[in-house]
C-alpha positions, 0 to 999 in steps of 0.5 A, spaced: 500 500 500 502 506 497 501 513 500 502 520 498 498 526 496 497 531 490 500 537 495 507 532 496 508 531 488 506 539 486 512 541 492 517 536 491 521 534 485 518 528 481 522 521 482 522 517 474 522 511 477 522 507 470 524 510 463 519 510 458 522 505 451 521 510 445 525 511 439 530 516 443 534 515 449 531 514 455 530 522 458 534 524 465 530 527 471 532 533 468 533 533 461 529 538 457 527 536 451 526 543 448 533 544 448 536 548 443 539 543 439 533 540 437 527 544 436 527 544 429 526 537 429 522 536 435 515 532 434 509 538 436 506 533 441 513 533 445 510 541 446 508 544 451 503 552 449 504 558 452 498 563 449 499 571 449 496 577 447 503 581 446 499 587 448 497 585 456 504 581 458 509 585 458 512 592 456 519 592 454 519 598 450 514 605 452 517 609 445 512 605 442 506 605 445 502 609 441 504 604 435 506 608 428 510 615 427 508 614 419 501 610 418 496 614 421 491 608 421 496 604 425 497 609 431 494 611 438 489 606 441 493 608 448 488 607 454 491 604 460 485 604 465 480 601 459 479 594 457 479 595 450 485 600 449 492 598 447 496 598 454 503 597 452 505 590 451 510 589 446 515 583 443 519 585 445 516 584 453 516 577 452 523 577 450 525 579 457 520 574 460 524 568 457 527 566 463 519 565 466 517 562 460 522 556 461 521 556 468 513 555 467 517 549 462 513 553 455 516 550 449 512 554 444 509 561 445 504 562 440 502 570 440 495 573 438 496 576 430 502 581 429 501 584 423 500 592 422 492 594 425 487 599 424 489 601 431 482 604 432 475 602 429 468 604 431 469 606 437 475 598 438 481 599 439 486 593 436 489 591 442 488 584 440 491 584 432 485 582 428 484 587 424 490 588 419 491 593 414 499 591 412 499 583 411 507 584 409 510 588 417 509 588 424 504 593 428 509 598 430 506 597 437 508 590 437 515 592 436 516 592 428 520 587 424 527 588 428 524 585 435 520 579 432 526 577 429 530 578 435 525 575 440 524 569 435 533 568 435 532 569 443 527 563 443 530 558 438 536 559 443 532 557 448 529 551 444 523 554 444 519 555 438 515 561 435 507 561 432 503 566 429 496 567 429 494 569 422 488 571 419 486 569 411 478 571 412 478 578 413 481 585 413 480 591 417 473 594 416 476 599 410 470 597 406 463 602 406 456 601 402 452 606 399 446 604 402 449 604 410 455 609 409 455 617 407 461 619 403 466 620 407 465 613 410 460 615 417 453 610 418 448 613 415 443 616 421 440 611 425 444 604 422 449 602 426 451 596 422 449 594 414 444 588 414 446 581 411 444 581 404 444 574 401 447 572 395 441 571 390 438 579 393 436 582 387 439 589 391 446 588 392 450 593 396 454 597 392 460 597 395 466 602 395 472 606 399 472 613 402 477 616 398 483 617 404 482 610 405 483 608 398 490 605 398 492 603 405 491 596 405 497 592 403 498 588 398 496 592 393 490 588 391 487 587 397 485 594 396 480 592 390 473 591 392 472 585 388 476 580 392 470 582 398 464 578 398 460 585 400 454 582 403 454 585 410 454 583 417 455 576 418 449 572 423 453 567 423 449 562 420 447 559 413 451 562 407 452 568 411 458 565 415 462 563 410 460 570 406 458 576 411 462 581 414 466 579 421 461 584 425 463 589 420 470 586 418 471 586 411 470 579 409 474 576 404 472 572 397 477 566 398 474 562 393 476 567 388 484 565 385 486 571 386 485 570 393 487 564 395 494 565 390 495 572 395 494 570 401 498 564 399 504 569 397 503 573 404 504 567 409 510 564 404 513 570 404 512 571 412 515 564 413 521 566 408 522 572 413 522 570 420 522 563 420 516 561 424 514 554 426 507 554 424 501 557 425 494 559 429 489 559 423 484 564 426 476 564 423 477 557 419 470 555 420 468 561 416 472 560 410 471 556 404 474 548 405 477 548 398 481 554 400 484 551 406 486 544 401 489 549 397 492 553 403 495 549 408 499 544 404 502 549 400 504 553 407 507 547 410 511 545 403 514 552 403 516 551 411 519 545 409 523 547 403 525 553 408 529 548 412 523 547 417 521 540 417 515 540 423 512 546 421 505 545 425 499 549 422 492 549 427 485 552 426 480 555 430 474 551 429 469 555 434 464 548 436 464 543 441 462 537 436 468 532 434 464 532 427 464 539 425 472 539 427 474 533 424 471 536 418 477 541 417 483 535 419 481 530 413 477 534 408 481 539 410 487 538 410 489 542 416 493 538 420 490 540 427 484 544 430 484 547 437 479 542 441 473 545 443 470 539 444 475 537 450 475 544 452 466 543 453 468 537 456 474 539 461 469 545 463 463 541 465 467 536 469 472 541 473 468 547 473 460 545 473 462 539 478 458 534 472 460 526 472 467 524 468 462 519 463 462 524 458 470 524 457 470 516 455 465 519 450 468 524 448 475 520 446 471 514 443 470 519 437 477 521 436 478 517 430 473 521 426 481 525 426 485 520 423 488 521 416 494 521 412 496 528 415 492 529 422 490 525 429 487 525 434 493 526 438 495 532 434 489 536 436 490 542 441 487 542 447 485 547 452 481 549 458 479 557 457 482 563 451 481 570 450 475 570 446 471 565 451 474 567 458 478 563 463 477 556 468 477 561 474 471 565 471 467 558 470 470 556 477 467 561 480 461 561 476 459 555 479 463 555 486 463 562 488 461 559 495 467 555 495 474 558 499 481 559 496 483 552 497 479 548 493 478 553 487 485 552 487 485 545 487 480 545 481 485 548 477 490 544 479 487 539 477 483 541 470 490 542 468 493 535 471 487 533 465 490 536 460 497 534 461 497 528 461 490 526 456 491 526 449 493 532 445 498 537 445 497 543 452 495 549 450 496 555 457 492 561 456 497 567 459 496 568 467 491 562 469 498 560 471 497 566 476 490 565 477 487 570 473 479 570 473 476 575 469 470 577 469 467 573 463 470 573 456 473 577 450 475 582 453 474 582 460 478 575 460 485 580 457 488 582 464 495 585 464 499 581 467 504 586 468 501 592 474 495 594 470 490 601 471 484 597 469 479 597 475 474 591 473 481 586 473 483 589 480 477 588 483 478 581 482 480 576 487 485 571 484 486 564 484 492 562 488 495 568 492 493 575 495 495 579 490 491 583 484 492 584 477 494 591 481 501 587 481 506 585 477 504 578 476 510 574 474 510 569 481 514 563 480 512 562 487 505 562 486 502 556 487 499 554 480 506 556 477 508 550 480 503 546 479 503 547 472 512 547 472 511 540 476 506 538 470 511 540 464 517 536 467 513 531 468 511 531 461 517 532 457 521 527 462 514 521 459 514 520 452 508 515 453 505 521 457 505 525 450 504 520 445 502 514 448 495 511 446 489 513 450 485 507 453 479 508 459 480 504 464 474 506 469 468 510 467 461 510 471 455 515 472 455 515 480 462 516 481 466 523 480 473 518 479 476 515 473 481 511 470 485 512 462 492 509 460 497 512 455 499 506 452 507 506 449 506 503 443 512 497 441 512 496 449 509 493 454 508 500 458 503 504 460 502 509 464 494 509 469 492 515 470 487 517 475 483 523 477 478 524 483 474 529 480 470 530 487 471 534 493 471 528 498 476 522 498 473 517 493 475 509 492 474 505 486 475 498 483 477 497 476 481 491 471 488 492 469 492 487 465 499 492 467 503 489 473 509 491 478 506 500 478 511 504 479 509 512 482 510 517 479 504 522 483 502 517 488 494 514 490 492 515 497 491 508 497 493 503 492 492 495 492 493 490 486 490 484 488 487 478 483 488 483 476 484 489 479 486 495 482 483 498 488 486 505 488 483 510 494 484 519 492 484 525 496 477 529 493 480 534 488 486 530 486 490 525 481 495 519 481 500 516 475 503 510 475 509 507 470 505 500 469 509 494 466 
């Protein structure tokens, strides 16, 4: 009988006690997999994600604050005390933060989009990098093309890799129509946006661009009406998700060849610049399939010849059902989607208190991602973003009455799951903090350097005294070293980051379950268990592995007869080597 507890493991230096079999050798306690010679070469399921909006992380250089000395569209936007200005933010702050990044055991920083803006539109302002005007340079302020260039040096010295968040369904909203806009660009009285006009309205808009906006978009042709589809606003359903203007965002025609050709000359020659190694596709859901069977495989090949061999490109596919994302993996030839449905699942078992059952379900469909290029195991997985808010939001949305301490350990254990389940781990910037938020979109964007916005300081963070008053960069904070401990853990297991997913125990009148990840080639498997409730709990359940080794180790656990009894601490987990 073996005891322990999850607080032990998370303040203590994980023990391997068996070396995982694989086709490279076995990893010390301290190897780091992300070591400067081989992140080129190193598979993206080995990786651990780091998501930031450049602007809310860290200011390592005031002079460009208010963005562009030179374009008048990409400049100003400096608020400090709104949620929607620009606060400052820049590369180069997320250069100087490295040593952080590493310590967290990041080993892939993947940035909101960079490219120049309009810094302000109707009433928004662009602190996110969504509404592009120049696909060609970065947004000044960002930094310009010097600092990325010097941030992506910096990384790659540390074997950290470098994503871009790129855009191919929009631009920024330059485009007007007679019948919403007067000349100059302004709505007409009492519009405040243009009506979704379907393809087959006998009445098109007629669109077209006041004159000092005429020229401001690079390429030159994207300043070409004909390339938009020009229909209005997008509801977001039926043909007008795929045609309708991005809440006024100037929709692309990606189905013309002028467009897919254009767009695939922009991103090429942006890999051909910086050297990235790969790419977040933001809105794919509402382009067109063929588009992305022409798109992707294009990027991907050019990345190649341009000496990056793993290039990795994922999409943004807002909807919770495997079917509707597999759809983009096989027919569409991206390799990779951001999980939507483990992150629905995640959420409702960890933040909603509802039972582990629907997890067994949820990864019985991950075939539905396999083909020659795509697998379930390459999907991104994640437990909160800048669009929908933060695991402390949904955790106090449904556990506000519960005290520090177990909020805490929900998160902790939310990100036990996505760890060491199927996927590659996604950590949305200052839930290592515990950051809440205050719901999503903008609310779920806090400053982790000492913001001036008072709806983030009033929050009560998860984890700590402190405020997003603070600087909070605190490597003592106790999810900062739960989620280093998890990343240590991982990167020291390649079963634990490949290893084929099998259930073990599920069952509705119990918050506990059981997977494994089993080492293809070896008899190895690693038995994961989780105790989702706040109570201690015990089950019982069949295992063929024999002679388990701990890693974080059960409360109690007993082997008798072919079956392990294992007994868990409410709100906790345990990891055994299994042969």
């Amino acid at each position: 009988m073996i005891k322990n507890t999850l607080t032990t493991f998370l303040l203590s230096t994980v023990v391997v006690l068996t070396a995982c079999k694989s086709n490279q050798p076995p990893l010390a306690d301290n190897a780091n997999t992300a070591s400067a010679n081989n992140y080129l070469q190193r598979d993206v399921r080995d990786d651990i994600f780091y998501f930031v909006l450049p602007d809310r992380f860290y200011n390592g250089d005031p002079q460009n604050d208010n963005g562009s000395k030179e374009h008048a569209i990409s400049a100003g936007g400096l608020n400090l005390t709104t949620t929607s200005g620009f606060h400052g933010g820049d590369i180069t702050g997320i250069e100087q933060k490295l040593d952080y990044l590493e310590a967290l055991g990041v080993t892939a920083i993947w940035m909101t989009p960079l490219l120049r803006n309009q810094a302000i539109q109707f009433g928004g302002v662009a602190h996110h990098g969504y509404w592009i005007v120049d696909f060609s340079e970065i947004d000044p302020h960002f930094g310009g093309n010097a600092s990325l260039k010097k941030l992506i040096d910096a990384a790659h010295k540390k074997g950290i890799k470098v994503f871009f968040d790129i855009i191919t369904n929009h631009t920024a909203d330059i485009i007007r129509y007679d019948e919403c806009h007067m000349p100059d660009g302004q709505f007409k009285t009492g519009l405040t946006h243009c009506e979704y006009k379907a393809l087959n309205n006998p009445k098109p808009y007629n669109p077209f661009i006041p004159e000092h906006l005429k020229n401001v978009k690079y390429p030159q042709w994207l300043n070409n009406v004909d390339y938009y589809h020009n229909q209005g606003d997008s509801t977001f359903s039926g043909e007008s998700s795929l045609n309708g203007d991005f809440n006024g965002l100037d929709d692309l025609k990606t189905e013309h060849p002028q467009v897919v050709s254009g767009m695939v000359d922009i991103y090429q020659n942006l890999i051909k610049e910086f050297k990235p190694d790969g790419f977040r596709i933001d809105t794919v859901r509402h382009v067109n399939l063929e588009f992305w069977q022409t798109f992707t495989p294009a990027i991907i090949d050019y990345a190649k010849a341009q000496g990056i061999p793993n290039f990795h490109v994922f999409g943004e596919v807002y909807d919770p059902n495997p079917k509707n994302l597999s759809v983009f993996t096989t027919e569409g030839k991206i390799p990779s989607v951001l999980d939507f449905a483990f992150q629905k699942i995640a959420a409702d078992v960890f933040f909603k208190g509802e039972n582990p059952s629907a997890i067994s379900e949820l990864f019985a469909q991950d075939s539905l991602y396999k083909d020659e290029d795509s697998q379930a195991d390459l999907l991104m997985t994640f437990l909160g973003n800048h669009d929908m808010g933060r695991p402390g939001l949904f955790i106090n949305q449904t556990f506000d009455h519960e005290g520090d301490e177990l909020k805490l350990k929900r998160s902790q254990l939310a990100h036990a799951f996505m760890f060491l389940s199927r996927g590659i781990p996604v950590i949305y910037y200052g839930d290592e903090q515990g950051f809440t938020g205050d719901g999503h979109d903008i609310d779920a964007r806090e400053d982790m350097f000492a913001s001036k916005v008072a709806s983030y300081n009033d929050n009560n963070l998860i984890g700590t005294t402190q405020t997003t008053a603070d600087d909070n960069f605190n490597q003592q904070h106790p999810l900062f070293k739960a989620i280093a401990q998890l990343s240590k853990l991982r990167k020291n297991h390649e079963g634990l980051r490949r290893g084929e997913y099998n259930d073990l125990f599920f069952a509705e009148n119990t918050g506990m379950f059981a997977f494994s990840r089993t080492v293809k080639g070896a008899d190895q498997a690693y038995i994961i268990v989780f105790n989702s409730e706040k109570t201690p709990q015990t089950i019982e359940f069949n295992s063929p592995y024999k002679h388990l080794s701990p890693l974080v180790a059960a409360e109690q656990l007993e082997q008798q007869n072919g079956k392990l009894t294992v007994t868990l601490k409410g709100l906790s987990y345990s990891v055994y080597i299994a042969k």
